[in-house]
C-alpha positions in Angstrom: 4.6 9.0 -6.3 2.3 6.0 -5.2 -1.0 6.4 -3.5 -1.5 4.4 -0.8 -5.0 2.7 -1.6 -6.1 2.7 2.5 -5.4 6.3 3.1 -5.1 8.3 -0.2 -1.7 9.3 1.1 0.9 10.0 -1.2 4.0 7.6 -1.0 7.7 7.9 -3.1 8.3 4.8 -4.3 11.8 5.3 -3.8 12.1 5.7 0.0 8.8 3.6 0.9 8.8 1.4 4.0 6.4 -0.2 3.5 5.2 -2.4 0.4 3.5 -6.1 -0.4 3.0 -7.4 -3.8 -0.6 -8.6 -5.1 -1.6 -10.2 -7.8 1.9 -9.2 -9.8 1.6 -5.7 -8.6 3.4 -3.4 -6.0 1.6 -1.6 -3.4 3.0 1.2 -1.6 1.7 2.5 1.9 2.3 5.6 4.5 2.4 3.1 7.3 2.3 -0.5 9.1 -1.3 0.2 9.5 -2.2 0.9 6.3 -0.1 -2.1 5.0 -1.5 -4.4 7.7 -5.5 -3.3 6.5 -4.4 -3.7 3.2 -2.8 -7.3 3.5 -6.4 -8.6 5.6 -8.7 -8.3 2.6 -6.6 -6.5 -0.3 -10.0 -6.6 -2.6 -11.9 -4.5 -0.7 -9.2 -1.9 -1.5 -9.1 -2.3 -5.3 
C-alpha cells in the first residue's frame, strides 16, 4: 500500500486511479483532488 502524501490515505498500488510521476518516482492518491493539489506544487508535499 501507498500513502497518499496530501491526505495520509492509504492507496493499493494495484487498483490506483490515480497516479503522476515526479522526479523518477510514482505517486499514488485517493482522489482527483488529491492528485490535482499534489501536481500544483509537488514540493510542498515532500
Amino acid at each position: 500500500m501507498a500513502i497518499d502524501p496530501i491526505c495520509d490515505m492509504e492507496v493499493d498500488e494495484e487498483e490506483a486511479e490515480y497516479k503522476t510521476e515526479y522526479k523518477g518516482k510514482t505517486y499514488y492518491f485517493c482522489a482527483p483532488g488529491c492528485k490535482a493539489q499534489f501536481e500544483e506544487d509537488p514540493e510542498k508535499y515532500l
